[in-house]
Biopython code that builds the backbone (N, CA, C, O; Angstrom):
import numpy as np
from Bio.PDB.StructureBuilder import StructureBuilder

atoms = [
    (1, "UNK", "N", (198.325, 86.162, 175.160)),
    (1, "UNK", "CA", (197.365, 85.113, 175.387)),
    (1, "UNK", "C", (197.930, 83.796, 174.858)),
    (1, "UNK", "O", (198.372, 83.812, 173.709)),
    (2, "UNK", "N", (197.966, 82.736, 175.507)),
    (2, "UNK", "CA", (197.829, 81.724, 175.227)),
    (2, "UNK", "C", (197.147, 80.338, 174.141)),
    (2, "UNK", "O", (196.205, 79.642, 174.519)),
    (3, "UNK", "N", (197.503, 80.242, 173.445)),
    (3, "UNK", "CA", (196.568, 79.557, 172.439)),
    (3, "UNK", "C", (196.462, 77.784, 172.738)),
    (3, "UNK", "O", (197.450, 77.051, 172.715)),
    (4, "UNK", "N", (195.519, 77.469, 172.923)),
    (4, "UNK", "CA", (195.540, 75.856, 173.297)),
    (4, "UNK", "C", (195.602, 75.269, 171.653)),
    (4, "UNK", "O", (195.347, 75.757, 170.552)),
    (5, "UNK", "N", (196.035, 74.089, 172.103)),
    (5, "UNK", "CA", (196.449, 73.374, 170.689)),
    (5, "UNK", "C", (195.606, 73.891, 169.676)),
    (5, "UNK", "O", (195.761, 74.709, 168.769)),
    (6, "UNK", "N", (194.693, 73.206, 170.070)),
    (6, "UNK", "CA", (193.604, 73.125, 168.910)),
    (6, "UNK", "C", (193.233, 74.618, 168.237)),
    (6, "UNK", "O", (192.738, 74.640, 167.111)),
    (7, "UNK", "N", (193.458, 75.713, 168.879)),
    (7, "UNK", "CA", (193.315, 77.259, 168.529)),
    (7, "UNK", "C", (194.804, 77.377, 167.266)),
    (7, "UNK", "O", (194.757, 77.776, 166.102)),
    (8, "UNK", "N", (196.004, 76.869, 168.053)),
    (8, "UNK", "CA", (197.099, 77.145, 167.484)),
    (8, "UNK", "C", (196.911, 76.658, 166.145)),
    (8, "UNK", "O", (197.141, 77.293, 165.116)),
    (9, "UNK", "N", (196.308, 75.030, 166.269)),
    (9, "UNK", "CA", (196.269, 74.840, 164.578)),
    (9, "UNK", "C", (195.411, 74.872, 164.005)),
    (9, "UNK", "O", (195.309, 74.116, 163.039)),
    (10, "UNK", "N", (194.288, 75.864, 164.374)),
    (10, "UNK", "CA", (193.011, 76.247, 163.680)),
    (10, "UNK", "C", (193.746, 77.391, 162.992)),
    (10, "UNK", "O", (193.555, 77.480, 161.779)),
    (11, "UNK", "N", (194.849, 78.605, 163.771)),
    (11, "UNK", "CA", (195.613, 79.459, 163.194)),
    (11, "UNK", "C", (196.608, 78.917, 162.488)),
    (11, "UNK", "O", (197.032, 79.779, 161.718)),
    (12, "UNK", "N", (197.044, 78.162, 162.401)),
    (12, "UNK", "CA", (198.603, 77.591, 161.546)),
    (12, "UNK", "C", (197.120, 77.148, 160.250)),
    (12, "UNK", "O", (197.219, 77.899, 159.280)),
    (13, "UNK", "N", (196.162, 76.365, 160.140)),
    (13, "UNK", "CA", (195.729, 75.960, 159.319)),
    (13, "UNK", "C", (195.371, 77.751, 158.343)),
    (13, "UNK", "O", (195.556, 78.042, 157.162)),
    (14, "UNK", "N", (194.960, 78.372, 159.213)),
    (14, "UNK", "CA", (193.883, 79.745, 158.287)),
    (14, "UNK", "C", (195.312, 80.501, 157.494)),
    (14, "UNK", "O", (195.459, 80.950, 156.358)),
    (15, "UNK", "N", (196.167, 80.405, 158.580)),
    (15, "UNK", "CA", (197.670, 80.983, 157.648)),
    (15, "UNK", "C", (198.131, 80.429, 156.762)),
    (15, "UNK", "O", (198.377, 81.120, 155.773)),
    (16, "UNK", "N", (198.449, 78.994, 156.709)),
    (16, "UNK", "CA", (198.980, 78.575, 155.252)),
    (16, "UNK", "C", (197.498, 78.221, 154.318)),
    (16, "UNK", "O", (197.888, 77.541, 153.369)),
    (17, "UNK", "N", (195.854, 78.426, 154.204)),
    (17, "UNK", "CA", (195.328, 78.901, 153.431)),
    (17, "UNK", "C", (195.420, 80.205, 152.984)),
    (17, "UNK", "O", (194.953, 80.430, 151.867)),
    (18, "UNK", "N", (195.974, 81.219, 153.673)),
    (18, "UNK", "CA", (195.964, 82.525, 153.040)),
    (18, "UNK", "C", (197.267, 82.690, 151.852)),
    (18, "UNK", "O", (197.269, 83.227, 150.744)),
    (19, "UNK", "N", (198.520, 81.860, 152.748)),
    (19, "UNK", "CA", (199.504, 81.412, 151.717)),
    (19, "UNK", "C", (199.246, 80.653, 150.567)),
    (19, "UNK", "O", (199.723, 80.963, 149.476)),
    (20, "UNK", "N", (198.618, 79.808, 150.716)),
    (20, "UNK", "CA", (198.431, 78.823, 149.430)),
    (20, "UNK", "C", (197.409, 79.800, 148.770)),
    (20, "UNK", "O", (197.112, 79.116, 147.790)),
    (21, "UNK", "N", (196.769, 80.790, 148.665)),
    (21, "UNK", "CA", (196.153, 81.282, 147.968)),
    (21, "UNK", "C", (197.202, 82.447, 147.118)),
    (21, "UNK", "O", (196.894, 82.808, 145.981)),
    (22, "UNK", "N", (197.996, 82.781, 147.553)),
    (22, "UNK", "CA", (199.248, 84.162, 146.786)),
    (22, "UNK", "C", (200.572, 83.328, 146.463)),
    (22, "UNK", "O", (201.687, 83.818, 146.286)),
    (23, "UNK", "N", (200.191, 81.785, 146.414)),
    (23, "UNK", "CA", (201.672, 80.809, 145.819)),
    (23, "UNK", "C", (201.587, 80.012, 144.995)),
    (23, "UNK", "O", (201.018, 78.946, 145.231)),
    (24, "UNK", "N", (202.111, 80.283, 143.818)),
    (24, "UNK", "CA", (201.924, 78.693, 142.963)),
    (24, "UNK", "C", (202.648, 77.862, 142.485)),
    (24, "UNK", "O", (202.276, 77.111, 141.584)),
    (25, "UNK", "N", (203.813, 77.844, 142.999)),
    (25, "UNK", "CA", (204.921, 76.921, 142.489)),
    (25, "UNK", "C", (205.548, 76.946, 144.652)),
    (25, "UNK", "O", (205.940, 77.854, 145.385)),
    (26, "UNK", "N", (205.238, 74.990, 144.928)),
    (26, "UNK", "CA", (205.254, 75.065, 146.408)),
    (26, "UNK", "C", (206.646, 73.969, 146.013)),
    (26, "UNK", "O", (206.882, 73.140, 145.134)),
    (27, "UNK", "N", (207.084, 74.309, 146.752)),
    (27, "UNK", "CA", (208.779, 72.982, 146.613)),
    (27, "UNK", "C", (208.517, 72.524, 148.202)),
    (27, "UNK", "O", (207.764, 72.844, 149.122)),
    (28, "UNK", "N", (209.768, 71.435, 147.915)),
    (28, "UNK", "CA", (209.732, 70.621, 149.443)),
    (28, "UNK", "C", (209.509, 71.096, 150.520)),
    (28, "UNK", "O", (208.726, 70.613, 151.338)),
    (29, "UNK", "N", (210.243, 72.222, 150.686)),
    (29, "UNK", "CA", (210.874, 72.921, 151.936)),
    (29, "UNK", "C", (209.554, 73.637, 152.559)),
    (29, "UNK", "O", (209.525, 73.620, 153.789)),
    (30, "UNK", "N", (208.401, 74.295, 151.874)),
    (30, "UNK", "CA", (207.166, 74.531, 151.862)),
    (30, "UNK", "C", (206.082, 73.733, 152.566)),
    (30, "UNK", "O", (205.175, 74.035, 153.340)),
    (31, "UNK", "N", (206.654, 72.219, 151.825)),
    (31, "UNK", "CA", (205.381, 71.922, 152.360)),
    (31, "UNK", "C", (205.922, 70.642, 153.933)),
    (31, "UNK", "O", (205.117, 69.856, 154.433)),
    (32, "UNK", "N", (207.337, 70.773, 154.372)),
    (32, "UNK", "CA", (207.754, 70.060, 155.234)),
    (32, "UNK", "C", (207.393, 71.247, 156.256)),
    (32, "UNK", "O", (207.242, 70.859, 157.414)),
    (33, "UNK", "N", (207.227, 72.624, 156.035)),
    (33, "UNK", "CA", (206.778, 73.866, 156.694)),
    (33, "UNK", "C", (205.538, 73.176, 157.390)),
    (33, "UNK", "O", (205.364, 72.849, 158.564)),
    (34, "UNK", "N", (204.686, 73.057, 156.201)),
    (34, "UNK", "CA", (203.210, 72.984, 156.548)),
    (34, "UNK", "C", (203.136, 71.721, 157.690)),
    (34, "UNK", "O", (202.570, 71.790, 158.781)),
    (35, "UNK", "N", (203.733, 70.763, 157.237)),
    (35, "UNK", "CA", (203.688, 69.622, 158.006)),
    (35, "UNK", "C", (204.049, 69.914, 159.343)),
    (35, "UNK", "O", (203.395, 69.414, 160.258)),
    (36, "UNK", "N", (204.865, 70.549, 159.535)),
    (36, "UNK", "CA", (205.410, 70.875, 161.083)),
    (36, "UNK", "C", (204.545, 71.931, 161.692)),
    (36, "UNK", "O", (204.195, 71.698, 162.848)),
    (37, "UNK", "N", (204.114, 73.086, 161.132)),
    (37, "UNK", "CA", (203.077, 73.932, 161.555)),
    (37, "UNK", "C", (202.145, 73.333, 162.323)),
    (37, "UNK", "O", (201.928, 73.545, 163.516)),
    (38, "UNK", "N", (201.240, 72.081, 161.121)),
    (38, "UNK", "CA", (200.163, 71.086, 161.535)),
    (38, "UNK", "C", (200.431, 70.570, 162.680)),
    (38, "UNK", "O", (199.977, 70.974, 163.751)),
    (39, "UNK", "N", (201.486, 69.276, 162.464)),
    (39, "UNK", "CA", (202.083, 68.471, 163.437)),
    (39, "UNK", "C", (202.269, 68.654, 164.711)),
    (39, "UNK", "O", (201.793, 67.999, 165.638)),
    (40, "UNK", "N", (203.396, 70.105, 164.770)),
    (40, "UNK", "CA", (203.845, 70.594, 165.739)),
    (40, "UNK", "C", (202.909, 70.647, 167.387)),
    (40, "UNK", "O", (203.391, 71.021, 168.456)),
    (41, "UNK", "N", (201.956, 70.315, 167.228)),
    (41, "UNK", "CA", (201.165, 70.480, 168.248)),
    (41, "UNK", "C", (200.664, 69.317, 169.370)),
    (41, "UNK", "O", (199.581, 69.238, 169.950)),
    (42, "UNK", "N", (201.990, 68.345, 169.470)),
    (42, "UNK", "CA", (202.079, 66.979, 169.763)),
    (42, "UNK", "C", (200.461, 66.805, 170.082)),
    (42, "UNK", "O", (200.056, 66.777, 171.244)),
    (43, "UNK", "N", (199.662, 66.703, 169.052)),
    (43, "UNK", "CA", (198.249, 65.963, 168.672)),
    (43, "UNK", "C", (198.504, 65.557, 167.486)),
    (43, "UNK", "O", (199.160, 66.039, 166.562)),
    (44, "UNK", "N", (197.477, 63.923, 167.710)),
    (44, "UNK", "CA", (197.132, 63.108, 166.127)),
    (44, "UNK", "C", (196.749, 64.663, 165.421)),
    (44, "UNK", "O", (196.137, 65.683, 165.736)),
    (45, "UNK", "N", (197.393, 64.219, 164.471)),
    (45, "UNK", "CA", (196.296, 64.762, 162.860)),
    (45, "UNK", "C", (196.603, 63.644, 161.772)),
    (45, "UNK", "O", (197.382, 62.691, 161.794)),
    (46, "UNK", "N", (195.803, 64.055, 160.913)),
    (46, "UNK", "CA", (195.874, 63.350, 159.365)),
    (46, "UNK", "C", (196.297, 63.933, 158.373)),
    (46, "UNK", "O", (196.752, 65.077, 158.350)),
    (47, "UNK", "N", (196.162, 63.082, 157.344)),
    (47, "UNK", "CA", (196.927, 63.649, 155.954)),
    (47, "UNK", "C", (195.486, 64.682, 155.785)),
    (47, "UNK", "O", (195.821, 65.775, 155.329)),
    (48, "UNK", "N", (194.152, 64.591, 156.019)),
    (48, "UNK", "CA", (193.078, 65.059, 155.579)),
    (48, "UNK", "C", (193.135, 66.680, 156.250)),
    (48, "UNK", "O", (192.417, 67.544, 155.745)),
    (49, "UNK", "N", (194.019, 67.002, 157.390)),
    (49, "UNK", "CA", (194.820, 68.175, 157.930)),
    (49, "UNK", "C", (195.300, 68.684, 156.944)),
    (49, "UNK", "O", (194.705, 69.687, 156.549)),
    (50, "UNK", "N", (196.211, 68.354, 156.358)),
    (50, "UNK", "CA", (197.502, 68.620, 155.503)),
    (50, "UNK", "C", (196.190, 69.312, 153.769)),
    (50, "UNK", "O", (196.079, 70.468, 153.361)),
    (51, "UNK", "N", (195.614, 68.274, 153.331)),
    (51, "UNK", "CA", (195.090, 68.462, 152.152)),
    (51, "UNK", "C", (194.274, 69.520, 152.264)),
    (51, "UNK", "O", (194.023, 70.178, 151.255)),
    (52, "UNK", "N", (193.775, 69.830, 153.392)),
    (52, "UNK", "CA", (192.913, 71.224, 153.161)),
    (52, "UNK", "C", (193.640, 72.387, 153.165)),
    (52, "UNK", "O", (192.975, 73.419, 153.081)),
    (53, "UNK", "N", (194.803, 72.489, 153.238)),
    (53, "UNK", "CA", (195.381, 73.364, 152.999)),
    (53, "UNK", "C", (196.624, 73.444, 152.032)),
    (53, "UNK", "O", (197.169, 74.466, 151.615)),
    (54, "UNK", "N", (196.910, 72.273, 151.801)),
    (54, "UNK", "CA", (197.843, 72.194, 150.635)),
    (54, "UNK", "C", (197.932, 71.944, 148.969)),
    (54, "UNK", "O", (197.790, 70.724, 148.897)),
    (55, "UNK", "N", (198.029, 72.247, 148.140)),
    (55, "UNK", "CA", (197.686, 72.254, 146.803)),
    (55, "UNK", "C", (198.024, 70.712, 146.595)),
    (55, "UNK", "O", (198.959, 70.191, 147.203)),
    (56, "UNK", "N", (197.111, 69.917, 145.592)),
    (56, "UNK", "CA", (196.603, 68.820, 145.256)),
    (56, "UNK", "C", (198.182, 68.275, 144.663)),
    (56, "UNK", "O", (198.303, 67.153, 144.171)),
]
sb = StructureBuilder()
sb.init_structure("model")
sb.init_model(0)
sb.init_chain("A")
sb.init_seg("    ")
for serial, (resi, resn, name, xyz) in enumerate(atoms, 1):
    if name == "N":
        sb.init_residue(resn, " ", resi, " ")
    sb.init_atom(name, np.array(xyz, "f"), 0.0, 1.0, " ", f" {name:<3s}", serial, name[0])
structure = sb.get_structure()
């Protein structure tokens, strides 16, 4: 099946909350992950994307 954007990063978002919940030391490479996960879906997002799933 096919996932339309917005499905894909409703799933990229629920996956790196399940990650950020079993990680606590996140380095660069982690969170340039997350960014591209988000991003990747040539749609706007915001940093307010990024913060709900990334540690403060």
């Amino acid at each position: 099946m096919t996932l339309t954007p917005e499905q894909a990063r409703e799933q990229a978002n629920a996956t790196l909350a399940l990650l950020y919940a079993n990680v606590t030391d996140w380095d660069e490479a982690v969170l340039d992950q997350a960014v591209l996960a988000i991003a990747g879906g040539n749609r706007p997002f915001s940093a307010n994307d990024l913060w709900a799933v990334l540690p403060r």
